[in-house]
C-alpha positions in Angstrom: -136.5 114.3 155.5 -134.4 116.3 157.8 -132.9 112.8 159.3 -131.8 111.6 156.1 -130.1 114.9 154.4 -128.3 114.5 157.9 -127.4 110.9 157.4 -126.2 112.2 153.7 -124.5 114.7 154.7 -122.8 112.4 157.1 -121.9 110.5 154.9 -120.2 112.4 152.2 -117.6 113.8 155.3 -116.6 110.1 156.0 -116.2 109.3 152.6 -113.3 111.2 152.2 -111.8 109.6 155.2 -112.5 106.4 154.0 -110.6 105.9 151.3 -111.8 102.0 150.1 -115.3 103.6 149.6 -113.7 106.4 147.7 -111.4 104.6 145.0 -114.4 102.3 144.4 -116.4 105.2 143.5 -113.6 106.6 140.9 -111.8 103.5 139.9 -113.8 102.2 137.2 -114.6 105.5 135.9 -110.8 106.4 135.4 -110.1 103.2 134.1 -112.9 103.7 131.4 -110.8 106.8 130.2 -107.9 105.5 130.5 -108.4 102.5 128.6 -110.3 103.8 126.0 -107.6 106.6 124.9 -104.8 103.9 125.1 -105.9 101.2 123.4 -107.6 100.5 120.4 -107.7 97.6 118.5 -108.8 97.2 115.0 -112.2 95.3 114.9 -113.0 96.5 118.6 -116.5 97.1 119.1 -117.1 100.5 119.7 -117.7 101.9 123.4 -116.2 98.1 124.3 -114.8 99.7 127.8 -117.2 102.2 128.5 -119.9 98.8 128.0 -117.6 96.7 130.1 -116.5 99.0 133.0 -120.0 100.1 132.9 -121.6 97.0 133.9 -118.7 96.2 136.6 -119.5 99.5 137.9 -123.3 98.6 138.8 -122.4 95.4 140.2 -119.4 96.3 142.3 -119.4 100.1 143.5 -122.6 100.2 145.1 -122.8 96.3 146.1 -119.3 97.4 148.0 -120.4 100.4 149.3 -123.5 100.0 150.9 -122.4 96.1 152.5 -118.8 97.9 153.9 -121.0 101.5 155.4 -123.4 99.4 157.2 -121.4 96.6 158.2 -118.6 99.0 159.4 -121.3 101.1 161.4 -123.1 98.0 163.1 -119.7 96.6 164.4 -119.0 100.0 165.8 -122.6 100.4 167.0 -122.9 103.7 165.5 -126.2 102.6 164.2 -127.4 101.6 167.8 -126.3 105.4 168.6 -128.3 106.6 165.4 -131.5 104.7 166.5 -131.5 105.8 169.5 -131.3 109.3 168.5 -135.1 108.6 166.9 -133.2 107.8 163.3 -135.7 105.4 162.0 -134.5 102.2 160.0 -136.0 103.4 156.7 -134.8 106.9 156.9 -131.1 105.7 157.6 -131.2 103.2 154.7 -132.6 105.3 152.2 -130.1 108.5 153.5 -127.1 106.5 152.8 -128.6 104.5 149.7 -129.6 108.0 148.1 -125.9 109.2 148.9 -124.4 106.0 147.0 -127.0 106.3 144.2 -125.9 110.4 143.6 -122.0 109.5 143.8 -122.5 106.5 141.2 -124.7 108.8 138.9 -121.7 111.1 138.7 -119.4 108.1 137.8 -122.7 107.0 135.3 -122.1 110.9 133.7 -117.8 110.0 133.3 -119.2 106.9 131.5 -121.7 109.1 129.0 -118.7 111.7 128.1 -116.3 109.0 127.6 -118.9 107.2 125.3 -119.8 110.3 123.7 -124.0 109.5 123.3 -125.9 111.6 122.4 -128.7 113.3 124.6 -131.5 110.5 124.0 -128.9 107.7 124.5 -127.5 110.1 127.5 -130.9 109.4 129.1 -131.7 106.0 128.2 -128.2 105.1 129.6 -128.8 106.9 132.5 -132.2 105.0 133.1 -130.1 101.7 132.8 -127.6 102.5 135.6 -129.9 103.7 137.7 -132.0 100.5 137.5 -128.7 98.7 137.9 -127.8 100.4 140.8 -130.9 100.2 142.7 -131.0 96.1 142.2 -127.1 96.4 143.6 -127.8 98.4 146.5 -131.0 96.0 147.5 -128.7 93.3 147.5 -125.9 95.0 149.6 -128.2 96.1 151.9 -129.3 92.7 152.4 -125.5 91.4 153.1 -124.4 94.5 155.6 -127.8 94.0 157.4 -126.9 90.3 158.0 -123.3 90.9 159.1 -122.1 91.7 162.2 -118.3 93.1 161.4 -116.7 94.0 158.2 -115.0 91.2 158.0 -118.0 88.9 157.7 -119.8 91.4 155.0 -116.6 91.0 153.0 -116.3 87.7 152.9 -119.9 87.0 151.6 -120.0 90.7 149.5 -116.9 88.9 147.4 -118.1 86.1 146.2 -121.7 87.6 145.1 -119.7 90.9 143.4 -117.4 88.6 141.3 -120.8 86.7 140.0 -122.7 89.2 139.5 -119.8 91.6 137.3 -118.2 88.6 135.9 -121.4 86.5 134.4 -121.9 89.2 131.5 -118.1 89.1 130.3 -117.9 85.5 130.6 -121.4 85.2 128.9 -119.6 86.4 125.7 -117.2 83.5 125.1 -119.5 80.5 126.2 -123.2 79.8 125.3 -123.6 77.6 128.2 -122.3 80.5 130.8 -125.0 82.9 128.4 -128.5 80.7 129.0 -127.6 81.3 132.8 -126.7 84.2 132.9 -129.9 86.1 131.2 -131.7 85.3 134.4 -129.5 87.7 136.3 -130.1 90.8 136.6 -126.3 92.2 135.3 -126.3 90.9 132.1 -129.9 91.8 131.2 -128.3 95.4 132.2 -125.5 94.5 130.0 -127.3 93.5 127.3 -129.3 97.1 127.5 -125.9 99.0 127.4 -124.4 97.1 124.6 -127.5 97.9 122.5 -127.9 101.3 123.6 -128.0 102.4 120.2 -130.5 100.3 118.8 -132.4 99.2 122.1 -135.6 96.7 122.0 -136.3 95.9 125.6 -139.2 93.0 125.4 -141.3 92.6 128.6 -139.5 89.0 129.3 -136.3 91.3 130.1 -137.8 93.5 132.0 -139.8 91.0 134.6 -136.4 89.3 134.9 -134.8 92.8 136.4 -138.1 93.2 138.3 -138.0 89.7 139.6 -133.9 90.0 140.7 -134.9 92.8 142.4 -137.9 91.3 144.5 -135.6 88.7 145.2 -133.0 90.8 146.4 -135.7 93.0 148.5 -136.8 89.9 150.0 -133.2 89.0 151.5 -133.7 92.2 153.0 -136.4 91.9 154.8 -135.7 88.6 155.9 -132.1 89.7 156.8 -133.8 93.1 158.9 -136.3 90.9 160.8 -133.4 88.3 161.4 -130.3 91.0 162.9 -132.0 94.3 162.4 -129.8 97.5 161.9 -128.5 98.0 165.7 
């Protein structure tokens, strides 16, 4: 325990010198209130930015984070450093996963005050990004364990992030794009966010989040036994 509130603590100092981890943490949130004061359209679904920027949120912030910390720390074998010091693999991972989990739960509460909900949607909501998040951080802990600079994690973290946020919207205007796209686990989430209100969650849904999420563990295990964290 002590290793990993050092590893967080660590962590939250070198965000603020790293400013491409920091403006992914707050961009969509400002956006959200941005947008939603400015504009508004007659006919516009309600919450149709908080719903939208939420979803992107899940899929890109933590995705980003966790694949550019790891990535960035392996090419400049701070991690060798850190396992050498007795940090064990697990305890590092889950120190800087619970720091990117507690910084996007503070962009999940921007999203709830913007969207006004009240305290049993709050906490349903809340419950959705966190299961969001967790499947996002799996996967980018898979990429930054299998790249050996930044350069290399970006080039395979872009791709992924622009499927993962951009299958939801794009399920909206094509059916085709929609039958896909239920199978992943973003739009499942983005299903549960547009229908916070009135939410049915059947167990098909559910084992298709659990399933993305095995998947995604499974790229990390194979990725850890393959490179390792050092």
């Amino acid at each position: 325990m002590g290793n990993m509130i050092a590893i967080f603590k660590k962590q939250v100092k070198e965000t603020w010198k790293n400013k491409t981890i920091f403006i992914q943490f707050i961009m969509f949130p400002i956006l959200t209130v941005i947008m939603n004061h400015v504009i508004q359209i007659e006919g516009m679904p309600k919450n149709f930015f908080v719903n939208l920027f939420a979803t992107m949120y899940i899929c890109m912030t933590p995705l980003i984070s966790i694949t550019a910390i790891i990535a960035e720390e392996k090419e400049k074998n701070t991690l060798r450093v850190l396992m050498m010091s007795n940090v064990k693999p697990y305890e590092y991972l889950l120190g800087v996963g619970g720091y990117i989990w507690f910084v996007c739960m503070m962009g999940a509460a921007v999203f709830c005050i913007v969207g006004e909900y009240q305290s049993k949607e709050t906490v349903i909501f809340l419950i959705i990004m966190t299961i969001g998040i967790l499947a996002s951080l799996l996967i980018g802990a898979a990429i930054g364990t299998c790249s050996k600079t930044q350069m290399m994690a970006t080039s395979i973290t872009v791709p992924v992030m622009m499927i993962f946020s951009f299958l939801p919207m794009l399920s909206l205007f094509n059916s085709t794009i929609s039958k896909i796209a239920r199978f992943i686990y973003s739009e499942q989430v983005s299903i549960m966010i547009n229908q916070l209100e009135n939410l049915h969650i059947c167990f098909a849904d559910i084992l298709i989040i659990v399933i993305n999420m095995l998947i995604a563990f499974s790229f990390f295990v194979i990725a850890y036994k393959k490179c390792g964290l050092s």
